[in-house]
C-alpha positions as CSV (number, residue, x, y, z in Angstrom):
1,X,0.0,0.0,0.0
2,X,2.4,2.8,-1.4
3,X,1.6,6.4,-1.0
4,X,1.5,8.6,-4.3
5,X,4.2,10.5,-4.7
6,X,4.6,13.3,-7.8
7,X,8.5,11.6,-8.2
8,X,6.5,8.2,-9.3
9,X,6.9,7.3,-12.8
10,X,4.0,4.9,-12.8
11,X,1.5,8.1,-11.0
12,X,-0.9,8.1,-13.8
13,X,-1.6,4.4,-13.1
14,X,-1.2,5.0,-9.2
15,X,-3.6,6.9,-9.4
16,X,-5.9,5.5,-11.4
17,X,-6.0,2.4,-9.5
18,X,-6.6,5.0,-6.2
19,X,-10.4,6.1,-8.1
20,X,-11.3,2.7,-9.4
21,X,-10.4,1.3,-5.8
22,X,-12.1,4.0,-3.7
23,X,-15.6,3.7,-6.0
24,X,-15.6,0.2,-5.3
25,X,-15.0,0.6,-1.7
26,X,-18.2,3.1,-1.7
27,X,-20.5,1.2,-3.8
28,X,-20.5,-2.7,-3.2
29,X,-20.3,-5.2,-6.3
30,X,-20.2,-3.2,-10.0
31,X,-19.1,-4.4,-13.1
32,X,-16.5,-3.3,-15.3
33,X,-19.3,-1.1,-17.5
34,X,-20.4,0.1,-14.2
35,X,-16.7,1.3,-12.9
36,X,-16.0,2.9,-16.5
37,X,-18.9,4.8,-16.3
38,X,-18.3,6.0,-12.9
39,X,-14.8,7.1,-13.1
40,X,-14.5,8.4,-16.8
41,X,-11.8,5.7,-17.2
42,X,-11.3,3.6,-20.6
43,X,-12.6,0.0,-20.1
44,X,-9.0,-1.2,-21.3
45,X,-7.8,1.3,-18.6
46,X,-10.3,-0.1,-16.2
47,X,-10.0,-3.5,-16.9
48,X,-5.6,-2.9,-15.9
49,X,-6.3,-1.2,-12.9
50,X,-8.9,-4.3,-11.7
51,X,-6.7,-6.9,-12.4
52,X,-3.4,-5.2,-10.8
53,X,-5.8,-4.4,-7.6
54,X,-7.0,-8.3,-7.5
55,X,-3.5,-9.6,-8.0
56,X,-2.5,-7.2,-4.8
57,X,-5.3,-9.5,-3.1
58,X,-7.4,-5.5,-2.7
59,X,-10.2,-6.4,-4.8
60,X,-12.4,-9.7,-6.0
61,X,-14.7,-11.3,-7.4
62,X,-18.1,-11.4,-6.8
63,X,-20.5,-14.7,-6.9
64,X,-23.2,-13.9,-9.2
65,X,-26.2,-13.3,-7.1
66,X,-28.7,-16.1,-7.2
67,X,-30.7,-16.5,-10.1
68,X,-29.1,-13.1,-12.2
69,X,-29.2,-14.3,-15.5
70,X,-28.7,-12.2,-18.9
71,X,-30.6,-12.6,-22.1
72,X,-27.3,-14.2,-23.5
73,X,-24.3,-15.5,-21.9
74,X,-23.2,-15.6,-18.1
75,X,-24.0,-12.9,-15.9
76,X,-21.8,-9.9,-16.3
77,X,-18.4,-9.9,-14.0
78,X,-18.5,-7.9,-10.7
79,X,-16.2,-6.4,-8.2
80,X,-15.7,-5.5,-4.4
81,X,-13.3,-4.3,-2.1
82,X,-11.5,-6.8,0.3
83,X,-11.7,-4.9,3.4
84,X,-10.8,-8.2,4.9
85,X,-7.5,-7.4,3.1
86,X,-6.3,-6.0,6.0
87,X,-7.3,-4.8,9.8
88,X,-7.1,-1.5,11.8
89,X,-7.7,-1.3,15.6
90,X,-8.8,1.4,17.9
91,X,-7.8,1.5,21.4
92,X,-8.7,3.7,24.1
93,X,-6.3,3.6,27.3
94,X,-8.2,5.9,30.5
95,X,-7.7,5.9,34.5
96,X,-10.4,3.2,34.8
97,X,-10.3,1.0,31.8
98,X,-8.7,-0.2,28.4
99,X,-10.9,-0.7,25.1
100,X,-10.1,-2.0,22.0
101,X,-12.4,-2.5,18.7
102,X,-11.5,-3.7,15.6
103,X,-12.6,-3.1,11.8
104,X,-11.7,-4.0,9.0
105,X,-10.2,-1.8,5.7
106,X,-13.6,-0.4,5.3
107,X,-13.9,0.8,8.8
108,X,-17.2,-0.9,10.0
109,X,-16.5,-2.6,13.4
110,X,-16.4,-6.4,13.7
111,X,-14.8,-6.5,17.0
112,X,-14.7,-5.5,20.5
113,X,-13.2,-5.8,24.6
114,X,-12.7,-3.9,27.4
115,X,-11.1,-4.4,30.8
116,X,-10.8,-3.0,34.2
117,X,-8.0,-1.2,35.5
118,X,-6.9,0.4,38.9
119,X,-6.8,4.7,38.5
120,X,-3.1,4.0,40.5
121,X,-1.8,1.2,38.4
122,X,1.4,2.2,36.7
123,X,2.7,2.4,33.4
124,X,3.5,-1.2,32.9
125,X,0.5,-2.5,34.3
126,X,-1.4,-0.4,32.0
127,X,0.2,-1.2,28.9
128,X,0.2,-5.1,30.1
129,X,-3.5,-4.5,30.3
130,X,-3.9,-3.4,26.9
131,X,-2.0,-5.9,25.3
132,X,-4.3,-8.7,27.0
133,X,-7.1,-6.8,25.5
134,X,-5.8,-6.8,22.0
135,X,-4.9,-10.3,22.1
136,X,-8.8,-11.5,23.3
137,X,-10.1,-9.0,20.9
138,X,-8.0,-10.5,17.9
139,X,-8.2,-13.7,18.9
140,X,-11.9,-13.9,19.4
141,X,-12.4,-12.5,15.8
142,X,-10.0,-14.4,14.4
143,X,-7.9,-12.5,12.5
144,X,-4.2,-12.4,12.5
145,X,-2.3,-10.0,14.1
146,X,0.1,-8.9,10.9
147,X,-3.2,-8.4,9.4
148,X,-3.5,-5.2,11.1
149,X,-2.6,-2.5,8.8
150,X,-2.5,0.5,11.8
151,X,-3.4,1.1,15.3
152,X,-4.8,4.2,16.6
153,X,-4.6,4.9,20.1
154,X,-6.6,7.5,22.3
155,X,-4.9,8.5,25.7
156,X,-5.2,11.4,28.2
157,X,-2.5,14.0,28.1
158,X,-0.6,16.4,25.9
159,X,0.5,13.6,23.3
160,X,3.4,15.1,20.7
161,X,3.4,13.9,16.4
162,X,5.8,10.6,17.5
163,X,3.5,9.4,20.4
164,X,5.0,10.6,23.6
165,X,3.5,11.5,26.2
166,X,4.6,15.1,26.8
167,X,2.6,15.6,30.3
168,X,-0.1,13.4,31.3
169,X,-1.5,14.1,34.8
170,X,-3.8,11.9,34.8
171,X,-2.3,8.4,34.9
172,X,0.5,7.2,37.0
173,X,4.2,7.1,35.2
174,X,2.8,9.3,32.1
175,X,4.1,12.0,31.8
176,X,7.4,11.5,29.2
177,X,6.2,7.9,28.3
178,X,7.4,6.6,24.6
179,X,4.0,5.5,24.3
180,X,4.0,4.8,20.4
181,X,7.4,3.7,20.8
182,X,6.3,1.2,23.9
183,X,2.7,0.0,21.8
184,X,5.1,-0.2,18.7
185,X,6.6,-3.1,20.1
186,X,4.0,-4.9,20.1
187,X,2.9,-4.5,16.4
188,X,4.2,-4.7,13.0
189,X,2.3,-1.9,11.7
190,X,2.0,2.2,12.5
191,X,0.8,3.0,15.8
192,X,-0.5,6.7,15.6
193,X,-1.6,7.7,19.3
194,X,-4.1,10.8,19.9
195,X,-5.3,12.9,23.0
196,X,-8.3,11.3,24.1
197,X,-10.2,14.5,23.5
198,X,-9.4,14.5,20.5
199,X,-10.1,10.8,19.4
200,X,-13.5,11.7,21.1
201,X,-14.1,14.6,18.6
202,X,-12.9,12.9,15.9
203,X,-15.5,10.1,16.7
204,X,-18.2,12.4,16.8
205,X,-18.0,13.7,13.6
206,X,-17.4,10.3,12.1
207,X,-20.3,8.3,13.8
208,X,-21.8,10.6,16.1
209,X,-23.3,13.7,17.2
210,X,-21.6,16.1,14.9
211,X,-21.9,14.1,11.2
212,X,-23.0,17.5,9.7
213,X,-20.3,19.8,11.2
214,X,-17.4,21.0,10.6
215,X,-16.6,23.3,13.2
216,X,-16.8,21.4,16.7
217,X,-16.2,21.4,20.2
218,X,-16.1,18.0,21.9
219,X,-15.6,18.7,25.8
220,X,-14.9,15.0,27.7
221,X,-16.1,16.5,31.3
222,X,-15.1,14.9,34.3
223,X,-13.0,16.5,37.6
224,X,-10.3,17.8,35.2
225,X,-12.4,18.1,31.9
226,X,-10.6,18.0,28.5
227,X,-12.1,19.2,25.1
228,X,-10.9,18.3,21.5
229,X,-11.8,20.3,18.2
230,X,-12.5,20.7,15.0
231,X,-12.3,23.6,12.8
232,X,-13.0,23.7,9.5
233,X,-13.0,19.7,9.4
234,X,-10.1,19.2,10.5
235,X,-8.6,18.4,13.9
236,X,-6.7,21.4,15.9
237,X,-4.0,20.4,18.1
238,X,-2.4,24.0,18.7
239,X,1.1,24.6,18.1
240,X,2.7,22.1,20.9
241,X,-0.2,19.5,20.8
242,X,-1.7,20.9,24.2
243,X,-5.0,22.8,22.5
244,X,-8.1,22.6,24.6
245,X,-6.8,21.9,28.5
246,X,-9.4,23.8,29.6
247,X,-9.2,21.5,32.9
248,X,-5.9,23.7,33.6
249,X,-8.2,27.4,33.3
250,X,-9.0,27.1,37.2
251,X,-4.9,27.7,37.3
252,X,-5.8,31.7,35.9
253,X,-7.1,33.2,39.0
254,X,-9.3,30.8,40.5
255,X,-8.1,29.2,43.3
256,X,-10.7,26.3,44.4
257,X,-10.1,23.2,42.4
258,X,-12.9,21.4,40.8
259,X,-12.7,18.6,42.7
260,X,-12.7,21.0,45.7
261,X,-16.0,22.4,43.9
262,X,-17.8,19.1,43.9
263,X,-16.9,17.8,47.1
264,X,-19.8,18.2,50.1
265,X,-17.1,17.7,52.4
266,X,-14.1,19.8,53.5
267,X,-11.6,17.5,51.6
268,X,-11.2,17.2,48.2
269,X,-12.5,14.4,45.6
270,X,-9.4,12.6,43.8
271,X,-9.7,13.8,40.8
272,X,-9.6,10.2,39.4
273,X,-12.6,8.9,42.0
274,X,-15.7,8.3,39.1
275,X,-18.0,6.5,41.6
276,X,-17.8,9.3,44.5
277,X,-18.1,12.1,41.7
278,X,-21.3,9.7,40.6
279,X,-22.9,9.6,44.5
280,X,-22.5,13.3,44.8
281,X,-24.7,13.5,41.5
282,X,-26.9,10.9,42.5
283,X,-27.7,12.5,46.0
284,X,-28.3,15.5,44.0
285,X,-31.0,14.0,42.2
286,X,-32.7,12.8,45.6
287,X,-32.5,16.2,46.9
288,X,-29.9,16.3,49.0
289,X,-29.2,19.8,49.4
290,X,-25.2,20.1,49.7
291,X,-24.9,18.2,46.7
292,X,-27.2,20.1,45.0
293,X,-24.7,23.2,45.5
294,X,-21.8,21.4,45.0
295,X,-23.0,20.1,41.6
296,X,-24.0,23.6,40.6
297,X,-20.9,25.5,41.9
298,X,-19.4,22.7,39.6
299,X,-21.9,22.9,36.8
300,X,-20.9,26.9,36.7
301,X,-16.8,26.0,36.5
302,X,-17.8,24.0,33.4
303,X,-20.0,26.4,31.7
304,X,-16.9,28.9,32.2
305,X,-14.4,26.3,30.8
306,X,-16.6,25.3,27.6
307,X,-17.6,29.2,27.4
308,X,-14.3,30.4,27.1
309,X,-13.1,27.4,24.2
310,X,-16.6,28.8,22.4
311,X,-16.2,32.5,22.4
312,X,-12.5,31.6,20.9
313,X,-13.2,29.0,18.5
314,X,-16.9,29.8,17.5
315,X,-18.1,26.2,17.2
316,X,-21.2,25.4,15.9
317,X,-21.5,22.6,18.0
318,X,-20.5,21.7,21.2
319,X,-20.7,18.1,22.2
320,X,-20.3,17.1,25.7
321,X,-19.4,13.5,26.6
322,X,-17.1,11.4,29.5
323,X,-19.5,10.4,32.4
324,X,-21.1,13.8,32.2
325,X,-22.7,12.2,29.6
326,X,-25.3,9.9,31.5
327,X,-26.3,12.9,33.5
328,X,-29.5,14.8,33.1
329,X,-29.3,18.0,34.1
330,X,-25.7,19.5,32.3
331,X,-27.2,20.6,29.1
332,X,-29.9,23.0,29.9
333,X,-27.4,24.6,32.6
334,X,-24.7,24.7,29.8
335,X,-27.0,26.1,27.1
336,X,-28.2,29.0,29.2
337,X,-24.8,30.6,30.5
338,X,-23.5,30.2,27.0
339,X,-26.4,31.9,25.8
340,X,-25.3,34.8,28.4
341,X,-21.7,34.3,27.7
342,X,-21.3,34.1,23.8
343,X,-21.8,36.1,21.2
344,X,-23.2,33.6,19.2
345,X,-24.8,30.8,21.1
346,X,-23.3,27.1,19.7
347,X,-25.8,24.0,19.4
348,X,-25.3,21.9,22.7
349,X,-25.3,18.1,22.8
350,X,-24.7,14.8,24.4
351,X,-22.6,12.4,23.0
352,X,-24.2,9.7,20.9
353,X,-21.1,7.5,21.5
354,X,-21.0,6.9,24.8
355,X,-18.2,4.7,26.4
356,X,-17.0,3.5,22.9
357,X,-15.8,7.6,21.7
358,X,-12.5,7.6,22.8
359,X,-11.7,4.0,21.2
360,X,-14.1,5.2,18.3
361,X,-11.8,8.2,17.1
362,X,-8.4,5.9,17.5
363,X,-10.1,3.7,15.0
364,X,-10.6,6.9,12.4
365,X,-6.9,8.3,12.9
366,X,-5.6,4.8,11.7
367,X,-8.3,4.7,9.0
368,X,-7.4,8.4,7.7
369,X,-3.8,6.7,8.1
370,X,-4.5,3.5,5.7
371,X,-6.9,5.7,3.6
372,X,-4.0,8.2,2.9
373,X,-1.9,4.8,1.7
374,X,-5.0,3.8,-0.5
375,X,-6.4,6.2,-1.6
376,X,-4.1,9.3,-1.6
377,X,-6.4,11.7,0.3
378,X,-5.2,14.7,1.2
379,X,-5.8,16.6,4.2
380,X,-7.9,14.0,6.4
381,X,-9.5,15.0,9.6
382,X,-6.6,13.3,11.6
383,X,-3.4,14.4,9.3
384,X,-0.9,16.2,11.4
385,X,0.7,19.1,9.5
């Protein structure tokens, strides 16, 4: 799977075999009538490209669907794309747990796992963790693990173009880990490894929420909330990678942490704690009157965060996810301040992904990576400048 290049002598044919390939990838079986018709190619043209993709092992046959007949002759040859040719896998590594799913070349999702892990578990651990989840997932599926063609990988932190893990506050041992280095080892293909925030947005626009927008905000809340972007379509990591730490905004003058805000309590919540940060919402909803203030004085914090990422970025969209997400009562909070805050008001929304976002994106960044092989496409959502 070569990469066109303008110092190829064979580009014409590169890319020619890049159209025929990517209509049959969009359109199921079609003939060889049906792909010169589609493309503009010559059927000699067409007919060179097909039988260079087959021999490749990218394309084959179809069986003739039962009882297609023609007036005259056998049925009429047809085509498809292998995307069992090859494998991609998403995983998602957080405080709590480690996810996997895999697809195939096409990107639709025939496998899945998760397991458990301990918020103070250390790097090793961790990584251990996800490589027993990879193994069940691939294993369970049955496909072959140098049939995977690239990994993505979705992880909290500040996460620079070769994979490390610049700061990452959130998990024990982080912060300066070789984490596509470390993964690499474990894979004969490209690992490309994401902010989790980001992943998450990427998701979003790719399966979720935001399928019709191009200029998004998704905000992964939680104790020390995180929020990926998209503008004009295509992902922003700032200058250094560390775009939309909005978790880091109480630092600017505001002295009371948010997990100081949500405690009812003098001390603290560990900012890694899911099920006390879920009883404090749950007594809210029973009526339990200092979680009710704690859960607005931390509503409020988050409004401010998300406000000031909208009144720089002008989203049309802001999606809000993490375990915020099962929630009632964020949005309606969240819409209002905006509405006092910005100039012009974004759409607010929950996550349609749920658990499976973070995982979800790391599966589109090594699509957009194979797809770039494929296909030649320029300036995916995921590309890094």
């Amino acid at each position: 799977m070569g990469r066109l290049t303008g110092g190829d002598p064979s580009l014409l044919r590169r890319i020619n075999s890049a159209v025929v390939l990517h209509s049959l990838r969009g359109a199921g079986s079609l003939t060889l009538t049906d792909l010169t018709r589609v493309t503009g190619l010559s059927r000699p043209t067409v007919e060179g490209v097909v039988e260079g993709l087959m021999e490749a092992g990218l394309v084959v046959e179809s069986a003739p669907e039962e009882g297609e007949t023609r007036k005259q002759g056998r049925p009429a040859r047809k085509f498809r794309f292998r995307a069992e040719a090859g494998h991609l896998l998403g995983i998602e590594i957080g405080p709590h747990r480690v996810a996997a799913i895999l697809s195939g070349l096409d990107g639709r999702i025939i496998g899945a796992g998760s397991r458990e892990v301990s918020e103070t578990a250390e790097a090793d651990e961790r990584l251990e963790r996800v490589r027993v989840v990879v193994a069940d997932v691939l294993r369970r599926a049955g496909v072959a693990r140098n049939s995977l063609r690239a990994v993505g990988v979705g992880s909290p932190g500040i996460v620079e173009a070769d994979g490390t893990v610049r700061l990452g506050t959130a998990l024990p041992g982080w912060t300066g880990l070789p984490l596509g280095e470390r993964l690499g080892r474990s894979f004969r293909c490209p690992v490309l490894v994401e902010n989790d925030a980001n992943a998450a947005a990427v998701a979003e626009q790719w399966k979720g929420a935001a399928t019709d927008s191009d200029d998004i905000v998704f905000v992964l809340a939680g104790l020390s909330p995180g929020a990926g972007s998209l503008i004009g379509g295509r992902l922003h990591r700032g200058f250094g990678g560390a775009a939309g730490e909005i978790g880091a905004l109480h630092l600017l003058g505001r002295g009371v942490t948010p997990e100081k805000l949500l405690s009812t309590t003098d001390e603290p919540l560990h900012p890694l704690d899911e099920h006390a940060v879920a009883k404090v919402f749950a007594l809210a909803k029973e009526g339990d009157a200092g979680a009710q203030e704690a859960v607005e004085r931390f509503t409020r914090r988050l409004v401010h965060d998300v406000a000031a990422l909208v009144l720089a970025l002008d989203p049309e969209l802001v999606v809000i996810g993490g375990w915020a997400a099962g929630l009632d009562g964020v949005l309606d909070p969240l819409r209002d301040e905006l509405s006092r805050f910005c100039l012009r008001p974004p759409r607010v929304t929950l996550s349609l992904l749920g658990e499976a976002v973070v995982a979800t994106g790391a599966l589109r960044l090594a699509l957009d990576h194979v797809e770039e092989q494929l296909f030649a496409v320029e300036g995916t959502v995921t590309a890094r400048r």
